[in-house]
matplotlib code that plots the C-alpha trace (Angstrom):
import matplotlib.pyplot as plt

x = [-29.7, -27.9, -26.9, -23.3, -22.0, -20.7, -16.5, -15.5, -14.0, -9.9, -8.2, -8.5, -5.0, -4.9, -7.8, -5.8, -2.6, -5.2, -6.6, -3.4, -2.8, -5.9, -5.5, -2.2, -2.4, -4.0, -7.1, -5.7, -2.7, -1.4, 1.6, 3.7, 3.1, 4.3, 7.9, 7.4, 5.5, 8.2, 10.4, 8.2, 7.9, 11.7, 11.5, 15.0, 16.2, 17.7, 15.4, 17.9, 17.4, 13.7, 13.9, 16.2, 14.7, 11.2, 13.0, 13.7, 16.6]
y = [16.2, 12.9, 10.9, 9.4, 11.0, 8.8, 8.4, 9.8, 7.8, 7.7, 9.0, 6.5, 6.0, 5.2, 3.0, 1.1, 0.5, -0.5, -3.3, -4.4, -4.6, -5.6, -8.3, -8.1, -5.9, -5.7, -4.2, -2.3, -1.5, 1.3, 3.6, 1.3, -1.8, 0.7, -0.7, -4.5, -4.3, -2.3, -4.8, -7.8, -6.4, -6.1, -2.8, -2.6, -3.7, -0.9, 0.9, -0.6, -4.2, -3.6, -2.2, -4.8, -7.5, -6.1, -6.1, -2.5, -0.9]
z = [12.4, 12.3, 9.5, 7.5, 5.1, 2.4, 1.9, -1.3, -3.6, -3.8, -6.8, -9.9, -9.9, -6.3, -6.5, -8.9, -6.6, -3.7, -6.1, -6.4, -3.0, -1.2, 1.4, 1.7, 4.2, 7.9, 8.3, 11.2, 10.4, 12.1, 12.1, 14.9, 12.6, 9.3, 9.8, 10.2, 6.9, 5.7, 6.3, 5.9, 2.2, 1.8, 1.5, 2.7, -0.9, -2.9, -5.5, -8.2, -7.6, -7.4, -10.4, -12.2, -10.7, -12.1, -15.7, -15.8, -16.6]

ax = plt.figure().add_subplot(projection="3d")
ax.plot(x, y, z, "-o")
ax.set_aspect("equal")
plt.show()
């Protein structure tokens, strides 16, 4: 017997944060392209001046 078996859903939270960020990222990405995005994100700021530039302190 062949057939698809349908993807469950993500968690709702996760859902959520993917809403937030859909289309901002590749389709494709993969684990060698994890780093540029890093990067390309500025994920190389420090978690305090993410969080005092978002307001939070």
């Amino acid at each position: 017997m062949t057939g698809t078996v349908a993807r469950p859903p993500f968690d709702p939270e996760l859902q959520v944060v993917l809403g937030l960020i859909e289309g901002q990222l590749p389709v494709g990405l993969t684990a060698e392209m994890i780093p540029f995005a890093r990067q390309a994100a500025g994920a190389d700021a420090s978690v305090d001046d993410v969080l005092a530039e978002a307001g939070v302190t």
